[in-house]
C-alpha positions in Angstrom: 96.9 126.2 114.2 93.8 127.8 113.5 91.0 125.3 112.6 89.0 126.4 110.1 86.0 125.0 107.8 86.2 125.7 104.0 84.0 124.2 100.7 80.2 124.1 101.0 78.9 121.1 102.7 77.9 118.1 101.1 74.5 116.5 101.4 75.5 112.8 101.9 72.8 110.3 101.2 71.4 112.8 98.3 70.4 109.7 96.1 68.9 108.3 99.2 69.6 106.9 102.6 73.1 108.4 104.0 76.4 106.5 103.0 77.4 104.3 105.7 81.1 105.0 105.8 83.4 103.0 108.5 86.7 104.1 109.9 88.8 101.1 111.0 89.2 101.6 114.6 91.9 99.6 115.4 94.5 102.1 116.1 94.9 105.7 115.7 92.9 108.8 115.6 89.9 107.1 114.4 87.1 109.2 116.8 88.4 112.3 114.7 87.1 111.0 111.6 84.0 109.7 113.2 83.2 113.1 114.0 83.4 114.4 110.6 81.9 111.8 108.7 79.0 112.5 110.8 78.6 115.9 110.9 78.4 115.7 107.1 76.0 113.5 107.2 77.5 110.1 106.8 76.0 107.1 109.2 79.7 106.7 110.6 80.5 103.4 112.4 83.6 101.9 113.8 85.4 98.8 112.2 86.6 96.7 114.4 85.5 92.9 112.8 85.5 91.5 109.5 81.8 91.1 109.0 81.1 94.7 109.6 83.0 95.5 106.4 79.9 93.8 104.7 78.2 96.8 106.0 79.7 99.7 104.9 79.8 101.6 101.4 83.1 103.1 102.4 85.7 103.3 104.9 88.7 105.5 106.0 91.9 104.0 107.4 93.6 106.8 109.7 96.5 108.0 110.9 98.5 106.1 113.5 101.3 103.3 113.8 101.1 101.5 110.2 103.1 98.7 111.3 101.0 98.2 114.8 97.8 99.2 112.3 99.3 95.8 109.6 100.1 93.4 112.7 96.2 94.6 113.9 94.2 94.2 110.8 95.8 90.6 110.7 95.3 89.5 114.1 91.6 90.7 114.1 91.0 88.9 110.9 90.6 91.8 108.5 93.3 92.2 106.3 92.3 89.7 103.6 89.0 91.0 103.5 89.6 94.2 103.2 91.8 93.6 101.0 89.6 91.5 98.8 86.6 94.3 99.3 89.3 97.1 97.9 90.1 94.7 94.7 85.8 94.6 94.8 85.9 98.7 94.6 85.3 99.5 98.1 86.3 103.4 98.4 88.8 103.8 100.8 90.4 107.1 102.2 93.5 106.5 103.9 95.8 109.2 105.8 99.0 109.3 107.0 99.3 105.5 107.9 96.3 104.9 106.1 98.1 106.0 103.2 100.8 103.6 104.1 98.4 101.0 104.4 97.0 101.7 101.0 100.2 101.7 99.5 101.8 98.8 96.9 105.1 98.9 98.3 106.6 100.7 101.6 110.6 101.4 100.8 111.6 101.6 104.5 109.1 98.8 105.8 110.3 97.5 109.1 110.9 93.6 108.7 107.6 91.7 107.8 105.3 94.4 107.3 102.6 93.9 105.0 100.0 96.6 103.5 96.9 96.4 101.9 97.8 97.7 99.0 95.8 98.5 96.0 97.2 101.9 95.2 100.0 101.4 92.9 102.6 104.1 94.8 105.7 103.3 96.6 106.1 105.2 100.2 108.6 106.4 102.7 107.3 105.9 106.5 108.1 109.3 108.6 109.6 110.5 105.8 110.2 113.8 107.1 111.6 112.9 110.5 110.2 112.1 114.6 107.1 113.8 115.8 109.1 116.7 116.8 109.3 117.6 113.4 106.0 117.6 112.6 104.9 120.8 110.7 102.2 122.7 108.9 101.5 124.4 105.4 99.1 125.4 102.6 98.5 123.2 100.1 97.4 123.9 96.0 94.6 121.3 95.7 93.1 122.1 92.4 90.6 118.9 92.7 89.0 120.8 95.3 89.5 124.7 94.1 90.0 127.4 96.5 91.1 128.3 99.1 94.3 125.9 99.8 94.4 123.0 102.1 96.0 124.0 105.1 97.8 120.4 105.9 98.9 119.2 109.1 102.0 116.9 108.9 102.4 114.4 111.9 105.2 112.0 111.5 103.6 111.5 108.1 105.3 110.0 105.2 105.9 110.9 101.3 105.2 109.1 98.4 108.2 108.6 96.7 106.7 107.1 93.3 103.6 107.0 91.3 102.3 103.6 89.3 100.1 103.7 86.1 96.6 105.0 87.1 97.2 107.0 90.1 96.3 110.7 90.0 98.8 113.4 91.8 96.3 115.5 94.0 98.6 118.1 95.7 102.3 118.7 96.2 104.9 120.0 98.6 106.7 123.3 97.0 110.4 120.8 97.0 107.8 118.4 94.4 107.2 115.9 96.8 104.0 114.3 96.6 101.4 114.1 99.6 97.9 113.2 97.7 96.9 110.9 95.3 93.8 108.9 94.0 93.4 106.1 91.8 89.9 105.1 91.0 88.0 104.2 94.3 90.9 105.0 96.6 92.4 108.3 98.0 95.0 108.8 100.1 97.0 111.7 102.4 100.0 112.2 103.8 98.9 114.6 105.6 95.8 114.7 108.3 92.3 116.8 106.8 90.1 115.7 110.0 92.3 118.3 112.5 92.3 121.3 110.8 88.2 121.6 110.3 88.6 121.7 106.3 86.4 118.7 105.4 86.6 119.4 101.8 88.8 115.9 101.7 86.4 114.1 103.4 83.5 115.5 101.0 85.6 114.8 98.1 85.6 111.3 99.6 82.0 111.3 100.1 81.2 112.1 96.5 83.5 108.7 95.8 81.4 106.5 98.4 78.1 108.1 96.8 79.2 107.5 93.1 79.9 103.8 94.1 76.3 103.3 95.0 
């Protein structure tokens, strides 16, 4: 894999003070988003406790366990709230099991796993096999123009249907699809804070700013 850094860089906090964006740091390669957020400007703090979601404009769920991530979220206290703060129009990014998390329905949830929900999609958790099969490939984005996405797949999963108001963002060449938005939330199978293209996490950004 060759890291690489594509787009031209936002200026976050344009219309004022920086966007303070969290990243829930229960589980999973949250310190990798961390990094980006900040080095495009965001004032990027960790979640960890359900007041600190009062605090943020935004936040990014990231990849990991999403069944350890679900039995976390609950045990910490924060599921309903974030919950209730993405019914509010909190903008939430979500990858890999941050996409699960996002997700309305999971087809091949193990037994009582719960999401978040709020994107109307239906999922299929590792979708394309064990970390061993973990791949890469260049993704057609048009949302974010050119040059492709080069997408890194890690035991990620697909999204196997799309509900009323949920916008395809990129797909695999065999259709399936890997990106979607609906409103304030976006969401990828795939992981944008390895590879050095932050043009995902801009495009996020310009979500979190709008919301202000």
């Amino acid at each position: 894999m060759c890291p690489r850094r594509t787009g031209s860089p936002s200026v976050a906090g344009s219309h004022g003070t920086a966007p303070r964006v969290g990243v829930l740091a229960l589980q999973g390669d949250f310190r990798e988003h961390l990094r980006v957020l900040s080095s495009l400007g965001a004032d990027a703090v960790p979640v960890r406790r359900p007041e600190e979601i009062d605090d943020i404009d935004g936040l990014v769920i990231p990849g990991g366990e999403s069944s350890v991530m679900d039995k976390l979220s609950r045990a910490f206290g924060l599921a309903e709230p974030l919950r209730a703060a993405i019914s509010g129009g909190l903008p939430v990014y979500g990858t890999c099991a941050g996409l699960i998390m996002l997700a309305d329905g999971v087809l091949d949830a193990i037994p009582g796993q719960q999401t978040l929900g709020g994107l109307s999609i239906s999922v299929r958790r590792n979708a394309f096999g064990n970390q061993l099969d973990s791949f890469e490939t260049d993704l057609s984005v048009p949302a974010l123009g050119d040059p492709p996405v080069h997408a890194v797949f890690i035991r990620a999963p697909v999204v196997e249907s799309v509900g009323e108001g949920v916008t395809v963002l990129a797909q695999l060449d065999d259709a399936r699809v890997v990106a979607v938005e609906s409103q304030n939330l976006l969401g990828t199978a795939f992981h944008p804070e390895v590879t050095g293209d932050v043009r995902f996490h801009e495009y996020f950004l310009d979500k979190v700013r709008a919301s202000r």
